[in-house]
C-alpha positions, 0 to 999 in steps of 0.5 A: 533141550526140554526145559524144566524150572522157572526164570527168576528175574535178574535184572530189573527194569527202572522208571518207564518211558511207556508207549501208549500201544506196541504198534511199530516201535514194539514190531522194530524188535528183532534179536537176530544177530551175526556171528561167527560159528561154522559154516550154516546153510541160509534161513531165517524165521518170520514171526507175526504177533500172534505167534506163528512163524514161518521158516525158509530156506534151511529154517524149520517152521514149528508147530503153532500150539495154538492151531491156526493163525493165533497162539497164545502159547508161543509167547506165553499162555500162562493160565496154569494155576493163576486167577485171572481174566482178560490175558491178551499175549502179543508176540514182539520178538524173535532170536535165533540161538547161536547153541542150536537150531531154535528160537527164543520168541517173546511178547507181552500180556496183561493180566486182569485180576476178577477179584479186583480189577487190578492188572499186571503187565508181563513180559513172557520168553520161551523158545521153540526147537533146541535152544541153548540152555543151563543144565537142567533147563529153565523154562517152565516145562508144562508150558515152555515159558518164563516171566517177568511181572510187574514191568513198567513198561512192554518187553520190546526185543529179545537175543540170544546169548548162546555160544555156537556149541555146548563143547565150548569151555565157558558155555553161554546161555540163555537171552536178553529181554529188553523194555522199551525204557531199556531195562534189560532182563538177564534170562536163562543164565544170560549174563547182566552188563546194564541197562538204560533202564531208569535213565532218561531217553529221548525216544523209546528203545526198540530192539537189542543185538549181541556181540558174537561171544555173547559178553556183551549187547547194543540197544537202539533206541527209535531215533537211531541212539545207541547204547553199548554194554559189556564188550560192546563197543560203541561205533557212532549212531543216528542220535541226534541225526534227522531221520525220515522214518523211526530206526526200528531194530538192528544186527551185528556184524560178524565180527562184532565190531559193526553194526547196521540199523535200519529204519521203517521206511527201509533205510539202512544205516552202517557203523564200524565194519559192517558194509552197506550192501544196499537198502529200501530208503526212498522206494515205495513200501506196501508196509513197513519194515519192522526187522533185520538179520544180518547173514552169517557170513557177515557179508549180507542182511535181510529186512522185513516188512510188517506184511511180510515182505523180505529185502535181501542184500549182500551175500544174504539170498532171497529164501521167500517171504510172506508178502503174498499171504494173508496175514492174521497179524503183523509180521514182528520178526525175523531170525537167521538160522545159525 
């Protein structure tokens, strides 16, 4: 669906636990889910920070509006009717959406003022393929994109709100963005739950998932705490636990009652009913992990590695991945195809 008016801010983002740069605690942020919908034929979607992405199996691969190796405009180019200098869009997350064939991508600018040298930092949406939508749209329609200004700290994650098909009564819409304080943004018709946003945390919040009817979402945070909302439940976490290397991201199981984390060294750990299929924790990685997704059929799950690389388990087939490629930027990303 082409999207045609603004996001406005719904939910605001409290007092800031910034980190100094997105590095991999912004790379950990991936909104890919499992759900519950019709049978799929497998793919997923791998995203580096510049905005290119690249799909496998049944996932398409969309055009990169900025050409190359980097566009601006997958995660936001918003120049259009704003005086300002120094824009440095970094993409951090991707969902796929549960309404359609597309993807929700965010990522972060900061814009630099000339008159006076001021800066604002901004969290920026927008999608790529069918996404599911209010009618009427959302975005932006020149550019395909909506804000958030003035955030006290960086847009680290993103998921999908939408149900499997628009014929459903109660249709939901739209995506959640989350900062690394675990503030969380209600975009696009996207209901709000809460937020850890103001709330002191031990370490910074990585990625979001959301629970198969789109009424609720976990937040995870790097030392595998976990934060549940609307009918999310809570199944255990890591919080408080050692940890070898930092969690950085998550997925639900298709039931919405489990979930799996996993960290940057590979290792996966399970709550609730999702099931242990293996993992990458005690092997050597040439880079290291940044995401998941779990597979719809909620029997398997792929992780991603900053160069690349795809680990599969489970029912979830090995599809391809990026870790013989030269890369221009990071992989930050990866989304089933629902």
């Amino acid at each position: 669906m082409i999207a045609s008016r603004l996001i406005s801010r719904v939910a605001t983002v409290g007092a800031a636990t910034v980190i100094a740069t997105l590095g991999l605690a912004g790379l950990g942020a991936s909104g890919a889910d499992a759900g519950t919908g019709g049978p799929v034929a497998p793919g997923y979607t791998i995203m580096t920070g510049s905005g290119t992405n690249t799909g496998f199996g049944s996932a398409p691969t969309y055009p990169n509006p900025g050409g190359g190796n980097y566009s601006a405009d997958a995660c936001g180019n918003i120049n259009g009717g704003q005086a300002g200098i120094g824009q440095t869009p970094s993409c951090v997350g991707l969902s796929g959406d549960k309404g359609g064939a597309g993807y929700w991508y965010v990522g972060n600018l900061t814009k630099q003022f000339s008159a006076t040298g001021n800066s604002v930092a901004i969290g920026v949406l927008s999608a790529q393929g069918t996404v599911f939508e209010p009618a009427g749209g959302c975005l932006n329609a020149s550019d395909n994109y909506g804000t958030i200004a003035n955030l006290d700290s960086p847009i680290v994650g993103v998921s999908g709100v939408g149900t499997y098909t628009s014929a459903v009564a109660n249709a939901r819409t739209g995506a959640w963005m989350v900062g690394s304080d675990g503030g969380i943004f209600a975009m696009c018709g996207a209901p709000y739950f809460g937020s850890m946003g103001g709330t002191h945390l031990n370490k910074p919040i990585v990625g979001i998932a959301t629970t198969p009817d789109g009424l609720g979402y976990w937040e995870v945070a790097s030392d595998g705490g976990i934060f549940s909302f609307g009918d999310a439940a809570f199944y255990g976490s890591m919080g408080g636990s050692h940890l070898n290397k930092p969690i950085v991201g998550m997925a639900s199981s298709a039931t919405g009652n489990g979930y799996w984390l996993v960290a940057s060294d590979g290792g996966i750990f399970t709550y609730g009913d999702a099931v242990f299929s293996g993992s990458m924790g005690g092997s050597q990685l040439n880079s290291p992990m940044v995401a998941m997704a779990a597979n719809t059929s909620g029997s398997g799950y792929w992780t991603v590695a900053a160069d690349g690389g795809v680990f599969s388990y489970g029912d979830a087939p090995f599809l391809g991945s990026l870790g013989a490629q030269k890369l221009f930027a990071p992989v930050v990303g990866i989304a089933v195809r629902y």
